[in-house]
Every structure is written in structure tokens, then in C-alpha cells.
mmCIF file as gemmi writes it, N, C-alpha and C atoms, coordinates in Angstrom:
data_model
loop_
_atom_site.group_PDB
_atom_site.id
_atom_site.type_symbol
_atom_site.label_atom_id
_atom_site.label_alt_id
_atom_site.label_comp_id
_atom_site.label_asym_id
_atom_site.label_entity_id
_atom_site.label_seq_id
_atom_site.pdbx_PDB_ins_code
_atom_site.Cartn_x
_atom_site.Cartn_y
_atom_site.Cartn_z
_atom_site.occupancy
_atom_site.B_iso_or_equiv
_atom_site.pdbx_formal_charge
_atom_site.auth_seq_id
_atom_site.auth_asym_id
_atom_site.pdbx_PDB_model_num
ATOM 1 N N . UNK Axp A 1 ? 0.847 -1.163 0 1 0 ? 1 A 1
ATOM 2 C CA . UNK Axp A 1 ? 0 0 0 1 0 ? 1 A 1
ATOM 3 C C . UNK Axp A 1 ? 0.898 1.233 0 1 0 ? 1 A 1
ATOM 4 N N . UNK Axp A 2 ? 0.561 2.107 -0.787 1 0 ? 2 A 1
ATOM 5 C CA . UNK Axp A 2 ? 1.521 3.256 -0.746 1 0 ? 2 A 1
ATOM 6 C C . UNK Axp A 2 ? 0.527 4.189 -0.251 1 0 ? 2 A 1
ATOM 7 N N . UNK Axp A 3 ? 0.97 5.546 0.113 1 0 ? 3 A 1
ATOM 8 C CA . UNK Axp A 3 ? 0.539 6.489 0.695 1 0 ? 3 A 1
ATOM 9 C C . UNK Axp A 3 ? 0.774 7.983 0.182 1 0 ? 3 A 1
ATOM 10 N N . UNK Axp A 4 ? 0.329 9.049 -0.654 1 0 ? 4 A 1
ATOM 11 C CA . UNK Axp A 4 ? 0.467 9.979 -1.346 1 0 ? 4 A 1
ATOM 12 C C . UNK Axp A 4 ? 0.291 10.803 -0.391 1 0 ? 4 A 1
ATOM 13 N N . UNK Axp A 5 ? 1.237 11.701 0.055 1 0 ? 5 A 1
ATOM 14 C CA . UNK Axp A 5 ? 0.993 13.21 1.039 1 0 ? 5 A 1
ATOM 15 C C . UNK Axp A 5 ? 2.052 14.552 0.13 1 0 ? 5 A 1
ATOM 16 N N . UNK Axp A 6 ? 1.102 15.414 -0.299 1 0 ? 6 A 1
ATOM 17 C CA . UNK Axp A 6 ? 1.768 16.704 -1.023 1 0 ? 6 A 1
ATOM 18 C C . UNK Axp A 6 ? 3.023 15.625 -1.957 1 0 ? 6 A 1
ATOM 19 N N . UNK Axp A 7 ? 2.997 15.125 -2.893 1 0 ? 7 A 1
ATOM 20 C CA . UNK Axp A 7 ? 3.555 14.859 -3.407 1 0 ? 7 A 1
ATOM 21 C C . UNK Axp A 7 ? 4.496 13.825 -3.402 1 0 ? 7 A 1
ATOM 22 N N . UNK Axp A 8 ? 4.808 13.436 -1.883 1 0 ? 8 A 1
ATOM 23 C CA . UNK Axp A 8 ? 5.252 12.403 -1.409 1 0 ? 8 A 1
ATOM 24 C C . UNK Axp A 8 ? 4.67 11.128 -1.449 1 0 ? 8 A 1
ATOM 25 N N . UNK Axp A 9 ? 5.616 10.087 -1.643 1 0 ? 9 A 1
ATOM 26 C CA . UNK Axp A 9 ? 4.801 9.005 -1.577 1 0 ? 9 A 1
ATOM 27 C C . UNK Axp A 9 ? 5.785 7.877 -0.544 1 0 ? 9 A 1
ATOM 28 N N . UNK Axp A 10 ? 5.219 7.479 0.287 1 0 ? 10 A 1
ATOM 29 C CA . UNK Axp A 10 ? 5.647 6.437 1.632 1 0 ? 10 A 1
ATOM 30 C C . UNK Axp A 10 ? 4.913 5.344 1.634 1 0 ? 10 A 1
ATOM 31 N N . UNK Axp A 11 ? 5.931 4.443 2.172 1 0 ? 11 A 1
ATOM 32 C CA . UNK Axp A 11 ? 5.02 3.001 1.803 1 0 ? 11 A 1
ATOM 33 C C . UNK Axp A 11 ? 5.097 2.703 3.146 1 0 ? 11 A 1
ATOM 34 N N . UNK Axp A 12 ? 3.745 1.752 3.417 1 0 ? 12 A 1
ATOM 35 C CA . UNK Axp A 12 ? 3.218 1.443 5.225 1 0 ? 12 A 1
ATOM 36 C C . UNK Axp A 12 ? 4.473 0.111 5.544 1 0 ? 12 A 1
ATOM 37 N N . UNK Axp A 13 ? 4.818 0.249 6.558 1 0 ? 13 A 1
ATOM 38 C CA . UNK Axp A 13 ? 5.201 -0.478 7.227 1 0 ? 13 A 1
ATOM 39 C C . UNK Axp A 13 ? 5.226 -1.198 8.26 1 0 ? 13 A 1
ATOM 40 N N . UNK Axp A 14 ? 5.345 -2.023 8.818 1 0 ? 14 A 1
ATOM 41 C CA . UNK Axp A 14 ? 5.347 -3.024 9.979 1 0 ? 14 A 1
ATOM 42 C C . UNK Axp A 14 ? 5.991 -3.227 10.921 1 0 ? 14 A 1
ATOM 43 N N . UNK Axp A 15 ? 6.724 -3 12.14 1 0 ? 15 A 1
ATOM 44 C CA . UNK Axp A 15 ? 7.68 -2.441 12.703 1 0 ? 15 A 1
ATOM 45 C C . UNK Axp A 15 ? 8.118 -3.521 13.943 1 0 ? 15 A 1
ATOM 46 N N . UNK Axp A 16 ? 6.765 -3.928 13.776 1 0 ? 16 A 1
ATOM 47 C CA . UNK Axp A 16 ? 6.029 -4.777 15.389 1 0 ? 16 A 1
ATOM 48 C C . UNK Axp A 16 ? 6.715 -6.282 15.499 1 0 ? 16 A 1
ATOM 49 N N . UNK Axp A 17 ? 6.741 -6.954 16.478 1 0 ? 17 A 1
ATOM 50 C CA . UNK Axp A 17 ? 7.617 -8.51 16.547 1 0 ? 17 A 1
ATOM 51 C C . UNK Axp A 17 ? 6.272 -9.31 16.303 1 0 ? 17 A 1
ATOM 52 N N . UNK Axp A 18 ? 5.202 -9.045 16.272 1 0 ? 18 A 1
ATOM 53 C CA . UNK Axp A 18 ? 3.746 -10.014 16.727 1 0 ? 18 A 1
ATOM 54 C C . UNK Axp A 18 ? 3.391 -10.063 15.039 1 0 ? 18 A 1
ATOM 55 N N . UNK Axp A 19 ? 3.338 -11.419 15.241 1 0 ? 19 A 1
ATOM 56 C CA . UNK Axp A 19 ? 2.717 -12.119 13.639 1 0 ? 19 A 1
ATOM 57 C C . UNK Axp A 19 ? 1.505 -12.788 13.696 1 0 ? 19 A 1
ATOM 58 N N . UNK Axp A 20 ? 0.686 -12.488 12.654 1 0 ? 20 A 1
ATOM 59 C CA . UNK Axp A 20 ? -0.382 -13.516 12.775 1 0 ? 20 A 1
ATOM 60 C C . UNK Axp A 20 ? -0.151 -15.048 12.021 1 0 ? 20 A 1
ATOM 61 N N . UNK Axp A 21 ? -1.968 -15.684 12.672 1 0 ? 21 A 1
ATOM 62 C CA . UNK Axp A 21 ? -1.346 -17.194 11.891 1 0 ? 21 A 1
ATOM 63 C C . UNK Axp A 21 ? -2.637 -17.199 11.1 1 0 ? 21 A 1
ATOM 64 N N . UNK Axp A 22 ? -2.437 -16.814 9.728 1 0 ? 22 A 1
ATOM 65 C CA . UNK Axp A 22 ? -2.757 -17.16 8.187 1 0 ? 22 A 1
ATOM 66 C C . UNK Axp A 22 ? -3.876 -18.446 8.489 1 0 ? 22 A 1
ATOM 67 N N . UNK Axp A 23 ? -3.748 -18.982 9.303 1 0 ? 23 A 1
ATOM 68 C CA . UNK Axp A 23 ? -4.676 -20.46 8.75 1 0 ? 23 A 1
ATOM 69 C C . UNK Axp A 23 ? -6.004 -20.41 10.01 1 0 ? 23 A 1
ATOM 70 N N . UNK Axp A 24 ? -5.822 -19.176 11.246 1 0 ? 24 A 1
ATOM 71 C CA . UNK Axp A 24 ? -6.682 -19.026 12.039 1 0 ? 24 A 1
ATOM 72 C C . UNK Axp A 24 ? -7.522 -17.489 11.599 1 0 ? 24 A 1
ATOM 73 N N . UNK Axp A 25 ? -8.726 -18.157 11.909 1 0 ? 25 A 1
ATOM 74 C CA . UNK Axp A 25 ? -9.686 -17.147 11.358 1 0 ? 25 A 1
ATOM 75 C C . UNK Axp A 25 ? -9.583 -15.683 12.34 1 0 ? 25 A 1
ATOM 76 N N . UNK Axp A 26 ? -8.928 -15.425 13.228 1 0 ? 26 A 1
ATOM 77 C CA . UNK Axp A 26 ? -8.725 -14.073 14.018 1 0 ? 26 A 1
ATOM 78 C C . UNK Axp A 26 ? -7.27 -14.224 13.566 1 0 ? 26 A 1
ATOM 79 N N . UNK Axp A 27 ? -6.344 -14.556 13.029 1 0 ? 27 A 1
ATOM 80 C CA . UNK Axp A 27 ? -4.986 -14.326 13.058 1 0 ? 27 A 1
ATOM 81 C C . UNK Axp A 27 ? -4.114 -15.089 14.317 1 0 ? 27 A 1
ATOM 82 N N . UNK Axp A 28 ? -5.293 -15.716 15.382 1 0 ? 28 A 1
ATOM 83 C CA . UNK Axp A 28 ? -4.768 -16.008 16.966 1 0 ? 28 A 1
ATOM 84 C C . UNK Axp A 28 ? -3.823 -14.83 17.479 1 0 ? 28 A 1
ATOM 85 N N . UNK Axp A 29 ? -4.592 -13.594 17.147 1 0 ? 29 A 1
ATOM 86 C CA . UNK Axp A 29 ? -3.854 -11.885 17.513 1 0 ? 29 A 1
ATOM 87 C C . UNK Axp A 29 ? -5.232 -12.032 19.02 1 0 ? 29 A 1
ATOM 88 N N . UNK Axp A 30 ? -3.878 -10.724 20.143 1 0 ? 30 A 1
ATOM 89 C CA . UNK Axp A 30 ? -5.176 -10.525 20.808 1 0 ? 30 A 1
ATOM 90 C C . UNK Axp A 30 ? -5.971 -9.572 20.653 1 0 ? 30 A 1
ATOM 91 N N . UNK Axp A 31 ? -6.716 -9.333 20.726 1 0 ? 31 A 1
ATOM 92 C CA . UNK Axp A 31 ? -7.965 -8.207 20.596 1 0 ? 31 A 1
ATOM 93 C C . UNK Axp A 31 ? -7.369 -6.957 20.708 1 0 ? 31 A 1
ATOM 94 N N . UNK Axp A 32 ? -8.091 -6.284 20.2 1 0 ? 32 A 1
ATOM 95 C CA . UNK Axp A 32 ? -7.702 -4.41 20.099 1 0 ? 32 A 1
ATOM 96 C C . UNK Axp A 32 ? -8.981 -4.019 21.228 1 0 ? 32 A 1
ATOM 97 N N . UNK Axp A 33 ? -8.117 -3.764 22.359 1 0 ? 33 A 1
ATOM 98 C CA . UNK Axp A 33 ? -9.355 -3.204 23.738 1 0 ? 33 A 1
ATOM 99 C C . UNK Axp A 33 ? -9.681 -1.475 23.131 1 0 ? 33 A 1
ATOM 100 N N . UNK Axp A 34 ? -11.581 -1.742 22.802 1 0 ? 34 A 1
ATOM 101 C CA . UNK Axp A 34 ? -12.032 -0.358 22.767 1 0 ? 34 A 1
ATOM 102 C C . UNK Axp A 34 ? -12.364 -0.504 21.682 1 0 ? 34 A 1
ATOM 103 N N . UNK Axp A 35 ? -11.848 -1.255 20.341 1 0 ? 35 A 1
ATOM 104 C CA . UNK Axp A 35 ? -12.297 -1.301 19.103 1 0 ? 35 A 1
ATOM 105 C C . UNK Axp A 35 ? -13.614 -2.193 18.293 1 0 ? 35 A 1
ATOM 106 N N . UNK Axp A 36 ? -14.445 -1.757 17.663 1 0 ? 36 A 1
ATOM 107 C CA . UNK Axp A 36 ? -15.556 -2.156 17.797 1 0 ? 36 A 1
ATOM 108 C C . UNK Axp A 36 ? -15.894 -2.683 16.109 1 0 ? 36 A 1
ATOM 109 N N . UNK Axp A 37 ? -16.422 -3.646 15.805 1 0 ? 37 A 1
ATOM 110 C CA . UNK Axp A 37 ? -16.71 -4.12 14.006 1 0 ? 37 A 1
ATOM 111 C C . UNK Axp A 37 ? -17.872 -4.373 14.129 1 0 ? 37 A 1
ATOM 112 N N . UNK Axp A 38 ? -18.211 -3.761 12.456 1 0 ? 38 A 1
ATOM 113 C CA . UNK Axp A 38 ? -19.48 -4.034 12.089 1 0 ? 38 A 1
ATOM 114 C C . UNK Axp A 38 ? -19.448 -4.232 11.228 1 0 ? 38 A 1
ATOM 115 N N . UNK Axp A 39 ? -20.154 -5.22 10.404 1 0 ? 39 A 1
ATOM 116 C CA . UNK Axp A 39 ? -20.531 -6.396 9.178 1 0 ? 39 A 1
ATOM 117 C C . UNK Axp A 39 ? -21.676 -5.613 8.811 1 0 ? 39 A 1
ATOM 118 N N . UNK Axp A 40 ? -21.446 -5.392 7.514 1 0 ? 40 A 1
ATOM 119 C CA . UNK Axp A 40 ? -23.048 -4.641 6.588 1 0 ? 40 A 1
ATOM 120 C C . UNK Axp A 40 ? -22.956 -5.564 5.8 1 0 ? 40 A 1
ATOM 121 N N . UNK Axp A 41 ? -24.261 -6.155 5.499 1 0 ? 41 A 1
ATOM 122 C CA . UNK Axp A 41 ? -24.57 -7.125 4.353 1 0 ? 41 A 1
ATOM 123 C C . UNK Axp A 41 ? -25.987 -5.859 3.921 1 0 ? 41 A 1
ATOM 124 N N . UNK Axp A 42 ? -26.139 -5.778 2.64 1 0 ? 42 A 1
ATOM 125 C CA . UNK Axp A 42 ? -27.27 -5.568 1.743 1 0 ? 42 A 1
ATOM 126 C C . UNK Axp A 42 ? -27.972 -6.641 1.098 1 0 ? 42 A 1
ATOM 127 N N . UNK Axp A 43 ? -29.169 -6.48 1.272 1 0 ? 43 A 1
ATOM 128 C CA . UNK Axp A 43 ? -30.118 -7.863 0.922 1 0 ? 43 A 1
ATOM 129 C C . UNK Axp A 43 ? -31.139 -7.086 0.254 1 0 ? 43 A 1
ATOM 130 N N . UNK Axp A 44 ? -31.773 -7.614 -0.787 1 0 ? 44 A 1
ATOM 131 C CA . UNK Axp A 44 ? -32.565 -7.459 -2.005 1 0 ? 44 A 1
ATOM 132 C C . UNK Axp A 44 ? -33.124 -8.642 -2.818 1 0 ? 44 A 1
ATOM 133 N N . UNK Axp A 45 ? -35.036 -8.67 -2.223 1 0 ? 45 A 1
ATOM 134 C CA . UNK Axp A 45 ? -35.365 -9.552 -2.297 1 0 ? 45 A 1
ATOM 135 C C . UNK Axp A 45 ? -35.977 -9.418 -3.79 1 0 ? 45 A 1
ATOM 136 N N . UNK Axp A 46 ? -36.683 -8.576 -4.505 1 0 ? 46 A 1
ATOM 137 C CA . UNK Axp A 46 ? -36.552 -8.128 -5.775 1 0 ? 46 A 1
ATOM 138 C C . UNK Axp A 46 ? -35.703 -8.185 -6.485 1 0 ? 46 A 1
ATOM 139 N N . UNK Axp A 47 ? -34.426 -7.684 -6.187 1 0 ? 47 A 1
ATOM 140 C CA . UNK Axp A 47 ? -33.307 -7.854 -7.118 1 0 ? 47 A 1
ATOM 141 C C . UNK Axp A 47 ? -32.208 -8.011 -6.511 1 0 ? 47 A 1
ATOM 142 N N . UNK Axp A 48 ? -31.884 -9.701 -6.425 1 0 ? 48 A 1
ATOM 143 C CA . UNK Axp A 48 ? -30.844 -9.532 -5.538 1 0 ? 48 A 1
ATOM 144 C C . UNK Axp A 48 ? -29.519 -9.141 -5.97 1 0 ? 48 A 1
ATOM 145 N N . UNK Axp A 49 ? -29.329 -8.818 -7.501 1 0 ? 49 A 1
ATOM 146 C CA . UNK Axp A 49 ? -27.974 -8.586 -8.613 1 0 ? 49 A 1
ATOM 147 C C . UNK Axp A 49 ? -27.436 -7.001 -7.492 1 0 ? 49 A 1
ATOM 148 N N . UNK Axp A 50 ? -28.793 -6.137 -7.55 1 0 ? 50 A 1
ATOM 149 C CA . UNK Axp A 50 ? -28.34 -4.977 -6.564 1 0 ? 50 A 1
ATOM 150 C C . UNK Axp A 50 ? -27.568 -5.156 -5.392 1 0 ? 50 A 1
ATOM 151 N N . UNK Axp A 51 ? -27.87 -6.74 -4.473 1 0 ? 51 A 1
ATOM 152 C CA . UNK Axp A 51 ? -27.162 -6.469 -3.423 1 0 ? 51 A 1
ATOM 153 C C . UNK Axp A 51 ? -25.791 -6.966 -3.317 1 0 ? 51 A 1
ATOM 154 N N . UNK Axp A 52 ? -25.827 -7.665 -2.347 1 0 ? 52 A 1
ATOM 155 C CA . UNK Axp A 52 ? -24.529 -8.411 -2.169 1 0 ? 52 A 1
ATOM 156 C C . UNK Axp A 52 ? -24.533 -10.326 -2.465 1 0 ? 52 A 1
ATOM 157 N N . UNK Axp A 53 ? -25.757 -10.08 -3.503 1 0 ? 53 A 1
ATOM 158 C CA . UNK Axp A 53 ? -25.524 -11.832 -3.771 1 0 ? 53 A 1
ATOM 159 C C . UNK Axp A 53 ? -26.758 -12.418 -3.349 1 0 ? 53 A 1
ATOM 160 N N . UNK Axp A 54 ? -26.862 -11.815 -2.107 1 0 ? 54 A 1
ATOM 161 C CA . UNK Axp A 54 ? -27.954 -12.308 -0.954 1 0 ? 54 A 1
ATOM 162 C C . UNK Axp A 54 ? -29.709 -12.082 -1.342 1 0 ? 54 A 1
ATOM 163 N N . UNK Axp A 55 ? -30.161 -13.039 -1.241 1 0 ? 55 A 1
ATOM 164 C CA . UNK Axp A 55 ? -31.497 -12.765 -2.059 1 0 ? 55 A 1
ATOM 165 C C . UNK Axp A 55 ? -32.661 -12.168 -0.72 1 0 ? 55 A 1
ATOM 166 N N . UNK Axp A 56 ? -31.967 -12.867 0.424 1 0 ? 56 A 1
ATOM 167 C CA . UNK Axp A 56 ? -33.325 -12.733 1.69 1 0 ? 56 A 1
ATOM 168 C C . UNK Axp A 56 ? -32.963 -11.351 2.751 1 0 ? 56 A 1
ATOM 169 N N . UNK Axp A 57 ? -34.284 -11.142 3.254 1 0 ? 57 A 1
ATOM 170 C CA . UNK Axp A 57 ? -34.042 -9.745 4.106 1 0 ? 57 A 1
ATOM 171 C C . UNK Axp A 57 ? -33.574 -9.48 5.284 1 0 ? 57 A 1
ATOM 172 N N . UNK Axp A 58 ? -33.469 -10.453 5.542 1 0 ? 58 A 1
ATOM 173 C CA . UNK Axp A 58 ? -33.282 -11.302 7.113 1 0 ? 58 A 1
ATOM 174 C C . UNK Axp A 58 ? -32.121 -12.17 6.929 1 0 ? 58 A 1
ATOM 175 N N . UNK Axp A 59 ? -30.569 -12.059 7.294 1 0 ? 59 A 1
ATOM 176 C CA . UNK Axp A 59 ? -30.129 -12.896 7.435 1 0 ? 59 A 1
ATOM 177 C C . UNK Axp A 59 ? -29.431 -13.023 8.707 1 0 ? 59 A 1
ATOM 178 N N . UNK Axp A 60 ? -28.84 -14.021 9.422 1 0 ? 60 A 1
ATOM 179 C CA . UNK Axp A 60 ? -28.09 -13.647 10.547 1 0 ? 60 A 1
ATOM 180 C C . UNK Axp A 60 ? -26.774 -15.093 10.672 1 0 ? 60 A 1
């Protein structure tokens, strides 16, 4: 990922000793205390091409 500021361009880096593991679905990282996720799915029972695939209105 590069990063454009006034003309500059810097690429992100990683600095940290802590690795994740690729084959576990959280990384087996510990949690970020305070940080919060949210999952948006769009559902479209008319047309589901509009949404995300998902044909029903209700999913969980």
C-alpha cells in the first residue's frame, strides 16, 4: 500500500515482533481493547444482482 501526502509518496510499514497465523480465522492476535466491528450485508429480495448476492431480508 503506498501512501500519497503533497507529493510524497511512503510506503506502510510493519515495525512490530507479533505475527499472525494465516490459517486461524482471528490471526490467533489478541484483541484491540475499545475497538468495535461491524458487518453490513445488503439484501434485495426483488433484485438480488443490486445487493450483495444475498437474495433474503433477514439474514443472521
Amino acid at each position: 500500500m503506498n501512501l500519497t501526502t503533497q507529493g510524497q509518496t511512503s510506503n506502510v510499514r510493519y515495525t512490530g515482533s507479533t505475527l499472525s497465523v494465516v490459517d486461524a480465522h482471528d490471526g490467533r492476535l489478541e484483541p484491540a481493547v475499545g475497538v468495535h466491528s461491524r458487518q453490513i450485508m445488503r439484501a434485495n429480495r426483488e433484485h438480488p444482482n443490486m445487493a450483495d448476492g444475498v437474495g433474503w431480508t433477514y439474514n443472521h
